[in-house]
C-alpha positions as a Python dict, from the first residue, in 0.01 Angstrom:
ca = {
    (1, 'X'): (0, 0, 0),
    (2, 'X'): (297, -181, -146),
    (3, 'X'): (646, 35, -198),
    (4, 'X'): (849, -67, -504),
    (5, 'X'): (1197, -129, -497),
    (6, 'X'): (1414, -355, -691),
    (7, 'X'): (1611, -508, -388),
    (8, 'X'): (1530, -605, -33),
    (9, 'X'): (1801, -644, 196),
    (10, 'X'): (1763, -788, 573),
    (11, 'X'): (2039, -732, 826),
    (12, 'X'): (1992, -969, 1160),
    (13, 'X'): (2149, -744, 1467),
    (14, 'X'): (2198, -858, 1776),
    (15, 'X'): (2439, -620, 2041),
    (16, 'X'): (2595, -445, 1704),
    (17, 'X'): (2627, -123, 1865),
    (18, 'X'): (3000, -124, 1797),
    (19, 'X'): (2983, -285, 1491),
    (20, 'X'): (2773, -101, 1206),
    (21, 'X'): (2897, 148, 1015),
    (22, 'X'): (2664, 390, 921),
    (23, 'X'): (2876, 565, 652),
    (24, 'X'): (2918, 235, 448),
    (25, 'X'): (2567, 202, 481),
    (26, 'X'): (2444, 562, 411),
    (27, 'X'): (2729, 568, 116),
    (28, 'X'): (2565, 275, -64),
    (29, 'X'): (2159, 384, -24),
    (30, 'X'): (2266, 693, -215),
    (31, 'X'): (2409, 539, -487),
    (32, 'X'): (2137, 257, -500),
    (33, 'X'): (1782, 452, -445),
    (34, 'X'): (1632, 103, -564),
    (35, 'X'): (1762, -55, -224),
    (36, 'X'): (1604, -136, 65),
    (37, 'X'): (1743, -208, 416),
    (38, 'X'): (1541, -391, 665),
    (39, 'X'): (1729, -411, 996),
    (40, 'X'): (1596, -669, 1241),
    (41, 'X'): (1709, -612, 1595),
    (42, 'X'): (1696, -954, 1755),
    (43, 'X'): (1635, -823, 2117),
    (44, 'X'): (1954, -637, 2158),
    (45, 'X'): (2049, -540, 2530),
    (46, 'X'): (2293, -253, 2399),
    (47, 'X'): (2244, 90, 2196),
    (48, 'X'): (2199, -103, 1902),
    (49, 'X'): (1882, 91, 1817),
    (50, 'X'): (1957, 432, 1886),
    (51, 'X'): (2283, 374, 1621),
    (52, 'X'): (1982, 264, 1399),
    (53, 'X'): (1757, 552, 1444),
    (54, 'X'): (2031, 771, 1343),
    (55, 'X'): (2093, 592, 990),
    (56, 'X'): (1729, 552, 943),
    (57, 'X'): (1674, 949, 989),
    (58, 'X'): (1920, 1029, 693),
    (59, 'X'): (1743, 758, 485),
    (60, 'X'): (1391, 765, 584),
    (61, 'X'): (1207, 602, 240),
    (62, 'X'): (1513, 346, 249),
    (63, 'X'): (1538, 189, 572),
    (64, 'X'): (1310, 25, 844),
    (65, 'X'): (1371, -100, 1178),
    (66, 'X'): (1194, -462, 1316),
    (67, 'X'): (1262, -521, 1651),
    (68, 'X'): (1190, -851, 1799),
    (69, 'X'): (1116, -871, 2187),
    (70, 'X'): (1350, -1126, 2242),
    (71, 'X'): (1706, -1302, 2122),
    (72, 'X'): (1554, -1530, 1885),
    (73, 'X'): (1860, -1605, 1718),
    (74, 'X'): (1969, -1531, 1322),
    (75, 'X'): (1767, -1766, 1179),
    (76, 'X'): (1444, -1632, 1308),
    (77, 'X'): (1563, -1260, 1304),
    (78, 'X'): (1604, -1329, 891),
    (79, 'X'): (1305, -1511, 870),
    (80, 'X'): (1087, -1225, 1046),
    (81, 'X'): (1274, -995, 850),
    (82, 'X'): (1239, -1145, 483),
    (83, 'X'): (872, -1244, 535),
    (84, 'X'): (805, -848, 697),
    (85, 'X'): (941, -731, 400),
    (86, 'X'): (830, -976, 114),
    (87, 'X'): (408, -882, 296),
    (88, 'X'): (537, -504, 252),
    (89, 'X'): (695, -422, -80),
    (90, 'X'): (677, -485, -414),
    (91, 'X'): (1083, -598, -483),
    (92, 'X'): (1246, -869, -736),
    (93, 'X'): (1498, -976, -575),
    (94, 'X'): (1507, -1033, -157),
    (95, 'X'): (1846, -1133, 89),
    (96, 'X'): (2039, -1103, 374),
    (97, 'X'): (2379, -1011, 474),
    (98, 'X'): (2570, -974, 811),
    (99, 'X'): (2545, -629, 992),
    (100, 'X'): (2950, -636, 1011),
    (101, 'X'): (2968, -564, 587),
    (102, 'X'): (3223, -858, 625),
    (103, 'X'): (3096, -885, 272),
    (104, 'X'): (3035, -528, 122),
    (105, 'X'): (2694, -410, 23),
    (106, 'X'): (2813, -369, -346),
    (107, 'X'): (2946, -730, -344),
    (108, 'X'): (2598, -832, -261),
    (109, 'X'): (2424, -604, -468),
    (110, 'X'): (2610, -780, -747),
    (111, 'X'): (2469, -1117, -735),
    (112, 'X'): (2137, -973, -852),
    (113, 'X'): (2323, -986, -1199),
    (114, 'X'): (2313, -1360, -1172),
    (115, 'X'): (1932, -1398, -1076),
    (116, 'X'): (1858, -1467, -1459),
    (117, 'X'): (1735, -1766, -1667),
    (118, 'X'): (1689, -2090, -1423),
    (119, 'X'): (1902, -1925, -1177),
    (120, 'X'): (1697, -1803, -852),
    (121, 'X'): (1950, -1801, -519),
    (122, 'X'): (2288, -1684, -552),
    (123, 'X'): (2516, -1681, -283),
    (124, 'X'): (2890, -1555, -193),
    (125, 'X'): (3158, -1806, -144),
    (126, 'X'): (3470, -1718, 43),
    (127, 'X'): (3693, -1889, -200),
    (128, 'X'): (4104, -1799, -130),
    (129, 'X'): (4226, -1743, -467),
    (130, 'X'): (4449, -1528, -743),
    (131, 'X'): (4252, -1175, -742),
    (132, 'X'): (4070, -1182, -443),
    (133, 'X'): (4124, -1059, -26),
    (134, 'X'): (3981, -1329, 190),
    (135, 'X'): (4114, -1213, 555),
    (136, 'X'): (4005, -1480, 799),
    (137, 'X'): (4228, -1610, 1125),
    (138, 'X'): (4380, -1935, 1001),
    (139, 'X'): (4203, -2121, 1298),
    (140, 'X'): (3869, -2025, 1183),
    (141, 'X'): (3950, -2085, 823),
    (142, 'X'): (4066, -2432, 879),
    (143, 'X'): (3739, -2483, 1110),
    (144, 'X'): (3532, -2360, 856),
    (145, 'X'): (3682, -2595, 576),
    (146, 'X'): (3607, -2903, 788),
    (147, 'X'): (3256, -2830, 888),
    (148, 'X'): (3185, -2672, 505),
    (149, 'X'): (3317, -3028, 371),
    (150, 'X'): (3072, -3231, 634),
    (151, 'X'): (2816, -3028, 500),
    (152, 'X'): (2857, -3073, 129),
    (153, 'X'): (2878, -3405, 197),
    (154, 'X'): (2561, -3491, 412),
    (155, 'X'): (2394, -3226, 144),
    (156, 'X'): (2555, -3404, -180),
    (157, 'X'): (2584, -3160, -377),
    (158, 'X'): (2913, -2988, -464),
    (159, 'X'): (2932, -2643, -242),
    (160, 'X'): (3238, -2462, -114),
    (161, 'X'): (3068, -2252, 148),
    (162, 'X'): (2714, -2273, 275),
    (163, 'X'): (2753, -2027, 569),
    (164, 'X'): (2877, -1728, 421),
    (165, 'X'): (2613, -1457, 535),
    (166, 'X'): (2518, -1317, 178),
    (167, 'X'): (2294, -1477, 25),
    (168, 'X'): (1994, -1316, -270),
    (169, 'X'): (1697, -1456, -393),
    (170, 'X'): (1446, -1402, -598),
    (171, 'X'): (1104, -1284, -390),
    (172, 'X'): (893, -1582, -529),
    (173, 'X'): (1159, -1846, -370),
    (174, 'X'): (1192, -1635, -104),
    (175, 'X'): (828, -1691, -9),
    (176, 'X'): (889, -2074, -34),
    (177, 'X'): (1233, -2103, 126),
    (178, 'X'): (1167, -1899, 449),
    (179, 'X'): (807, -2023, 499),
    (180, 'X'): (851, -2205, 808),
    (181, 'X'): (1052, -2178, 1106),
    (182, 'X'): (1437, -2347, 1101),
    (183, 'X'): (1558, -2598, 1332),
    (184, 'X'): (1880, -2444, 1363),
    (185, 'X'): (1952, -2087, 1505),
    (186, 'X'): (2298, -2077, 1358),
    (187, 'X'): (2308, -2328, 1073),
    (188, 'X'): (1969, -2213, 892),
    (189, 'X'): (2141, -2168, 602),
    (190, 'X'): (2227, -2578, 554),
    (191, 'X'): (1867, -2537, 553),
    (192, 'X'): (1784, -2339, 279),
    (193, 'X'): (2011, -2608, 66),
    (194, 'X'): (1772, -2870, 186),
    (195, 'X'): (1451, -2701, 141),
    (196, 'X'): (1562, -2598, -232),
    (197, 'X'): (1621, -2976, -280),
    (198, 'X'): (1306, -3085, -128),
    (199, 'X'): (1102, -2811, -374),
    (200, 'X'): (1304, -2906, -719),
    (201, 'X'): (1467, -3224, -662),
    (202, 'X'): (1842, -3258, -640),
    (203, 'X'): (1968, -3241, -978),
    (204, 'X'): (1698, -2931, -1037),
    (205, 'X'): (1773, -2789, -780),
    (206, 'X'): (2168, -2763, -839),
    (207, 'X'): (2063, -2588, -1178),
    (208, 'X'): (1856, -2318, -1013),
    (209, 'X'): (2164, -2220, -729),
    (210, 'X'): (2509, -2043, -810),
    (211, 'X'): (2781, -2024, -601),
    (212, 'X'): (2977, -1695, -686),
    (213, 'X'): (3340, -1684, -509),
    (214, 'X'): (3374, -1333, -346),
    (215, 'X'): (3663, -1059, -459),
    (216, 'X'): (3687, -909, -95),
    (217, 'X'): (3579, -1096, 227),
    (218, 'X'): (3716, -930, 632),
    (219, 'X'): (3653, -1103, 854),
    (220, 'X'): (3564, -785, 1153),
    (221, 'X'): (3460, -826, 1536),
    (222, 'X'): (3420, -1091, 1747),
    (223, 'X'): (3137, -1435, 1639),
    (224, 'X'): (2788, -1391, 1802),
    (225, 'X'): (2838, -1772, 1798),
    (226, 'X'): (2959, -1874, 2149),
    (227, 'X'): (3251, -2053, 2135),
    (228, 'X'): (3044, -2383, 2319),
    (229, 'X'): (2803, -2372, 2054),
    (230, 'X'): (3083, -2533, 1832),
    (231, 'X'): (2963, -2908, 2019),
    (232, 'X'): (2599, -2879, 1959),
    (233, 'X'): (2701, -2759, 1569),
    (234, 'X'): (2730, -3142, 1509),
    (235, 'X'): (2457, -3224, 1649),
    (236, 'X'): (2270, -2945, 1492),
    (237, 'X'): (2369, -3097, 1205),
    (238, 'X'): (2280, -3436, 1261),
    (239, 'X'): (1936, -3311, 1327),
    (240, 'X'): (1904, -3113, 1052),
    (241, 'X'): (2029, -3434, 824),
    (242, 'X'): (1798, -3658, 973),
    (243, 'X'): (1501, -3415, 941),
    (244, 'X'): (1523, -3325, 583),
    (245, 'X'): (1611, -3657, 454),
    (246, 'X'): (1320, -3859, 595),
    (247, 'X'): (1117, -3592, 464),
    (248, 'X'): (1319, -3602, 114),
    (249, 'X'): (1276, -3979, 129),
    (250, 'X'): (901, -3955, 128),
    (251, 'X'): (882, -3725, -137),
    (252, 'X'): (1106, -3887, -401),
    (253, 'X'): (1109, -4271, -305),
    (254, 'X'): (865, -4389, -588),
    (255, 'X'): (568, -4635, -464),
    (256, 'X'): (615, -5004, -521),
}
């Protein structure tokens, strides 16, 4: 039987033994019974679980561990995780959002407040401005701004950050947008861009997203993203281009 709760959220883990913090995470599920947690352990080779089983015994109705066998990488462990729990419960709005809390659970709880009218994905954006706490390392900030600019621009539409892990949506998109399996481990979330494009068309497609610029972003730990994985990004990319728009190509090019 379906469980009803008003939000889903899935949390890929992989090695994040060190890294979760159980009070930030018990804090928030008792001041948001209509949450959900799904943690997805993507083959984890330290004590990741056991930290797990503790959280989930002080929140039993709230939280549920998936564990896949092996490292599949984030973009499968969010997949397995959002279509386990869109099959299970009964929720409006489904996301994910990285283990660390580099973006807080009440940040992302926020965005459901956006999921109205046309509007059915809302993400964070780690926009440095007046009012708000970015903390990043300079090096990865810069980084970040030159791949996030390549990617708006083999995308064409105008985003600030498409790889900031929080990200909401409503279930029935959900169902849509994680369907299939990615072509990228890492850079899934270029993906989701494209796929919303190919459902809606572009300009549709703009109307239905909304980019909301976070008040506190930290960056903690150390990148699950090897440090070599920065050469294949671009050609992760270049795949990913090349994939989605031949296939957006034959779905919009009107026949002569």
């Amino acid at each position: 039987m379906s469980i009803l709760f008003n939000t889903s959220i899935v949390i890929p883990c992989y090695n994040e033994e060190k890294g979760i913090s159980n009070h930030e995470y018990s804090n928030f599920l008792d001041s948001n019974p209509q949450a959900f947690i799904c943690f997805v352990n993507d083959g984890s080779k330290d004590n990741t679980v056991g930290v797990l089983n503790v959280l989930r015994e002080k929140h039993p109705t709230q939280i549920h561990i998936l564990s896949l066998e092996k490292n599949s990488g984030k973009a499968e462990a969010v997949r397995a995780g959002i279509k386990y729990c869109n099959s299970q419960f009964q929720h409006q709005y489904i996301g994910y959002l990285d283990a660390d809390l580099a973006t807080t659970l009440e940040e992302f709880i926020a965005l459901r407040n956006y999921l109205q009218g046309e509007i059915v994905f809302s993400f964070g954006s780690r926009i440095r401005k007046i009012g708000s706490t970015i903390k990043r390392e300079n090096s990865r900030f810069l980084i970040g701004r030159i791949v996030a600019t390549f990617i708006s621009n083999i995308l064409d539409i105008k985003v600030y950050d498409t790889q900031c892990g929080s990200k909401l949506f409503t279930k029935e998109i959900s169902e849509k947008l994680f369907e299939k399996e990615f072509i990228s481990r890492w850079l899934f979330d270029v993906e989701i861009f494209y796929r919303m494009i190919l459902l809606f068309g572009r300009e549709k497609a703009i109307k239905k997203m909304l980019e909301i610029p976070l008040n506190l972003w930290v960056e903690k730990g150390d990148s699950k993203v090897k440090f070599t994985y920065g050469f294949k990004l671009w050609f992760d990319l270049y795949k990913i281009s090349r994939e989605y728009k031949k296939i957006e190509k034959q779905l919009f090019t009107p026949n002569l």
